[in-house]
N, C-alpha and C positions, 0 to 999 in steps of 0.2 A: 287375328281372326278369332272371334267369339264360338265357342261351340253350338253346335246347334240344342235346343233345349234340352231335349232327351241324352241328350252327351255333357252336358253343364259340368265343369269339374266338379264344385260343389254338391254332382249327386253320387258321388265317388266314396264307395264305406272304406271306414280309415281305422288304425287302431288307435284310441287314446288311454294310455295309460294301460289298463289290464281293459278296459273295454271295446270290445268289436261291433264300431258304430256304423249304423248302414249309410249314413252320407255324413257329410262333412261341415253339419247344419247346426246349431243349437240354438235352443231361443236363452235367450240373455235373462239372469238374475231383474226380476220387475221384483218390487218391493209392494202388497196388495194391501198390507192392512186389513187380512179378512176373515183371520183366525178371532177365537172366543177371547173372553176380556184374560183368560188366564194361559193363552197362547197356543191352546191347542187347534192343531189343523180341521178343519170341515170337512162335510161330506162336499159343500158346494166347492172349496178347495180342490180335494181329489176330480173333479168334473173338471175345474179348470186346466188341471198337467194333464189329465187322460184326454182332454182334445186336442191338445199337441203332439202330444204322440198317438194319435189314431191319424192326427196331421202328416205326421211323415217326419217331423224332427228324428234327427239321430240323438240326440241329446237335449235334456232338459237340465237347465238350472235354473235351483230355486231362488226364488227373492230371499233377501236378507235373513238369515235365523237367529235371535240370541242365544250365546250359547250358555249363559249362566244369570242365577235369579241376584245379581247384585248388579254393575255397574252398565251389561252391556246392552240392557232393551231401549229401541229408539225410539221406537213409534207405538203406542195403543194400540191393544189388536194385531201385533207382529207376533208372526208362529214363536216359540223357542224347540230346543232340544236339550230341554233341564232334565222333566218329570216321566215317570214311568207315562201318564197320560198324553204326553208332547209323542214318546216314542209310538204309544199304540194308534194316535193320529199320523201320524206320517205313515205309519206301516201299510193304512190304510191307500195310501195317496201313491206310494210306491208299486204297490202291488197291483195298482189299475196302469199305471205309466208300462211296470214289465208286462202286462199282459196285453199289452198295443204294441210291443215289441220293439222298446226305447229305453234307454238309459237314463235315470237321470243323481245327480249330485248334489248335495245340500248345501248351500252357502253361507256359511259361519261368519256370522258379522258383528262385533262389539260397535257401536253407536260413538264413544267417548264425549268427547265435549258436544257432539252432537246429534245428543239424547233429550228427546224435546217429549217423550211421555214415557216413562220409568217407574213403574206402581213400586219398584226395589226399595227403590232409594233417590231422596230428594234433590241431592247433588250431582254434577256429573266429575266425569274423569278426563283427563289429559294427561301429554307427558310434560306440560307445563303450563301453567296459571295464565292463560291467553284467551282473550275471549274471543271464537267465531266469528267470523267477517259475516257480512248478511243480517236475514233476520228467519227467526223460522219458518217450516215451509206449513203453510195454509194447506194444502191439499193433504198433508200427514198431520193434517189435526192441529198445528202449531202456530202462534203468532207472538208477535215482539220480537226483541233482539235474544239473544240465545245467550243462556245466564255462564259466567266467568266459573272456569271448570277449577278441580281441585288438582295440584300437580301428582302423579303420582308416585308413590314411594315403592322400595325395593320388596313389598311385600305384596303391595298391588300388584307389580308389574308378573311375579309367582302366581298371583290368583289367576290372573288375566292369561298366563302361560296354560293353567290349568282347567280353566276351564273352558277353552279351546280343544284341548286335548278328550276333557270328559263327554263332552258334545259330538268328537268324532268318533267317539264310542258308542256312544246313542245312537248316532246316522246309521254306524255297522250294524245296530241291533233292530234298527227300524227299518232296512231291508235298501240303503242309499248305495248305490256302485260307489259313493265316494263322495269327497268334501272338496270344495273350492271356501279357500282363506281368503277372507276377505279385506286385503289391502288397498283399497283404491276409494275416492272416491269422498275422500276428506273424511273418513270413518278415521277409530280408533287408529289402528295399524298407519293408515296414511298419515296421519298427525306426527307419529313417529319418524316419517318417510321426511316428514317437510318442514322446510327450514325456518319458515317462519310459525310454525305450531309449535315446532322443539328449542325451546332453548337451555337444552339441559347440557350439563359439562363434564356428566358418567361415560359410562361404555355404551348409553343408548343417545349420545347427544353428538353435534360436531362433522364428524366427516361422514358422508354418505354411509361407508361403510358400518358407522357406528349407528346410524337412524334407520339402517335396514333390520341392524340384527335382532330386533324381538318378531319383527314379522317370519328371520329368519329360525327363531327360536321356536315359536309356533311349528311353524312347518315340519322343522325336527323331529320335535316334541312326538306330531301327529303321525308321521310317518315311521318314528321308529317302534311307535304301538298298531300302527293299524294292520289288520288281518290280510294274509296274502290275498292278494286281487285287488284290494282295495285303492282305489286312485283316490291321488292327492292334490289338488290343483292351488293356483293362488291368484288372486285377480291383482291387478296395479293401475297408478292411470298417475296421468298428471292432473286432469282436472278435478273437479270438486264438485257436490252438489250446492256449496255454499262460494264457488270460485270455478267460475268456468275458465278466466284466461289462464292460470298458473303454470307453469311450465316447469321443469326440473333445472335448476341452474346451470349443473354441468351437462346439460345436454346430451349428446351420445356419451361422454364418460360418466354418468351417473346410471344410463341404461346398460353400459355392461357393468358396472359393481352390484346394479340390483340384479340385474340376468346370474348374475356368475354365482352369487352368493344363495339364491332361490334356487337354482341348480343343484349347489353344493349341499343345501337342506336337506335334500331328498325329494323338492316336488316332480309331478309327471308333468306338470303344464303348466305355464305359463295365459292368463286370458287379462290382454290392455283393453279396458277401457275409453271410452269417449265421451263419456256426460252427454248421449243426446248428440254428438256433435259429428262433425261427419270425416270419419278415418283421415281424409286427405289433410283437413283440416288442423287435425290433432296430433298426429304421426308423426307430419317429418320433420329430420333435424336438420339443422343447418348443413352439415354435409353432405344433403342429397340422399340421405339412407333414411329408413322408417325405425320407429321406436322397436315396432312388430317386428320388424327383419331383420333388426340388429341384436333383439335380446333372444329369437330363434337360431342366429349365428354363433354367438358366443356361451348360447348356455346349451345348445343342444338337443333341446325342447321341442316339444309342437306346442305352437302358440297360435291363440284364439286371438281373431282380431272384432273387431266392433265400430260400430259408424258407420249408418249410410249400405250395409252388405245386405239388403234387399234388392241391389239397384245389380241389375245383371250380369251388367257390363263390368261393373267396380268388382264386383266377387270375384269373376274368371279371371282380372286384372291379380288381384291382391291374392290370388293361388297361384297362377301359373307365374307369377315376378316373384314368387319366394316370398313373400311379404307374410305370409300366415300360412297356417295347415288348414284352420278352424275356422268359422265363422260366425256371429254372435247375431242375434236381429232380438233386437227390444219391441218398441210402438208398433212398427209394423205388423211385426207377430201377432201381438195382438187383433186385429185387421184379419189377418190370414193365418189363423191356426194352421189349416193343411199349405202353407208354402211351398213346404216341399214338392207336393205334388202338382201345385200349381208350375211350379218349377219346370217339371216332367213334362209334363203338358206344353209349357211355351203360353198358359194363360196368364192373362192380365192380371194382376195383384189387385187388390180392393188397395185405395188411400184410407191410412190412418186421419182418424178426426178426434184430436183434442176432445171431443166431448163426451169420447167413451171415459175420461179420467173424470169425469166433473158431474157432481159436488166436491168427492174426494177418487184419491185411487182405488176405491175398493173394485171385486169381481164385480159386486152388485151393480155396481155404476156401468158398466160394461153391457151387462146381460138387461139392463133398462136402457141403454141406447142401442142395443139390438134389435129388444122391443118396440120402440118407437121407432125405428126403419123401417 
């Protein structure tokens, strides 16, 4: 039996981490593209988070951030969290989100072999000389097949560890409740994660446990400099933006070595992933348990799930079965900045239309098919 709206578990405030979130809502890391050519945040930026949180999100997370000016920018026009100028932009953008009375977290993302606009530097990075399935994505500015990355060495792999680390220093200084690592999603970290990106035969190559540990190393890293209160999140997923089928090999045993091991780091949370795809779709494993359920069982976590958690019925399903604490909404949000409160209400949702992304993803595209409505 479905709660009645005003009763939605999902309108249930929860603690995540050191945060006291008023429901149990977040909108999902989107990726905009709408920061300046040298990554600083906007003012039109700041409008966009401060309408989700006047929306009623408990939590914002932000699209992708680079967090260092060498290997990890993706996309042209992707915020970073390098420059004294990166920090006093986000400061900006944070300080409208808490005075709507919302939380929100920055999401640290190295690009790696799937850095298709890099003012850094020309070449990209891997944990091995593999080149990206796909071809690049048109709507982030990119076309062709995606150039054969360079393997990374054991100095790299130190840079990569630290400037992870310097970036959630930033966040704390730029006013962020906290960082979500960005592991998922066929970025850097996930290359590491996955069997056919890694073919390395170190401590980061080979058995799961060994292709988890730099995302494991990261999280460490972060967590054992970050300022009391400070939460620490890490995203993961099987899918890809350049490999939507992929799956983990080992199935439920590779979700609990990643679960266990992310745990052991020091993360607050755990947030899976769906590429767009829809939770039921992407979650279960062959034994009848969910990715969600199973690395919230054995690591302990409150874990964010994604896919399809606009859909009512599927939220209250995927709270009350244990399947997640959290819940993520990407497109849709977009569509319905106040959810939440539409939520509250029992009103109807606006449908997402593709053509708020198009020409490209930026905000602008968005607030021009507004306008033409």
């Amino acid at each position: 039996m479905i709660d009645t709206p005003d009763r939605h578990p999902a309108l249930q405030p929860r603690l995540l981490g050191s945060m006291d979130l008023a429901n149990r809502l977040a909108v999902a890391p989107m990726t905009r593209i709408s920061a300046t050519p040298e990554g600083v945040p906007t003012e039109l930026m700041a409008d966009y988070y401060a309408e989700f949180a006047a929306g009623g999100f408990g939590l914002l997370i932000t699209e992708g951030i680079y967090p260092d000016a060498a290997y990890s920018q993706g996309y042209l026009d992707q915020p970073g969290l390098v420059t004294q100028e990166h920090i006093a932009g986000w400061r900006a953008v944070t300080d409208r989100v808490h005075a709507e009375g919302a939380h929100i977290v920055a999401q640290l993302m190295h690009a790696g072999a799937l850095s298709q606009g890099n003012p850094h530097r020309a070449e990209t990075l891997a944990p091995s000389a593999v080149q990206p399935r796909g071809t690049m994505m048109a709507a982030y500015g990119g076309s062709g097949p995606w150039p054969l990355p360079r393997e990374t060495t054991g100095d790299d792999i130190a840079e990569v560890i630290e400037g992870f680390a310097a970036a959630a220093r930033n966040a704390a200084d730029a006013g962020f409740d906290g960082v979500e690592v960005h592991a998922a999603n066929g970025y850097l970290l996930d290359q590491f994660v996955t069997e056919y990106t890694n073919l390395r035969t170190d401590q980061y190559g080979g058995s799961t446990v060994n292709r988890i540990r730099l995302t494991a190393e990261v999280v460490e890293r972060i967590a054992a400099e970050a300022p009391e209160g400070f939460t620490v999140g890490v995203r993961v997923s099987q899918t890809k933006v350049n490999d939507v089928v992929y799956r983990w090999s080992g199935g439920a045993e590779d979700v609990v070595v990643i679960a266990e091991a992310l745990a052991k780091a020091g993360a607050h949370y755990i947030h899976v992933a769906s590429e767009g795809r829809s939770w039921f779709e992407t979650a279960q494993l062959a034994d009848g348990s969910t990715v969600t359920g199973l690395a919230r069982e054995v690591s302990g976590l409150p874990v964010i799930a994604n896919g399809g958690m606009h859909d009512r019925d599927q939220a209250a399903r995927v709270l009350a079965e244990g399947h997640a604490d959290f819940l993520a909404i990407g497109h849709v949000a977009l569509a319905n900045p106040d959810l939440p409160r539409r939520l509250a209400a029992g009103d109807e949702l606006a449908e997402f239309d593709p053509a708020m992304l198009r020409p490209s993803v930026t905000i602008e595209s968005s607030i021009r098919w507004r306008q033409a409505g």
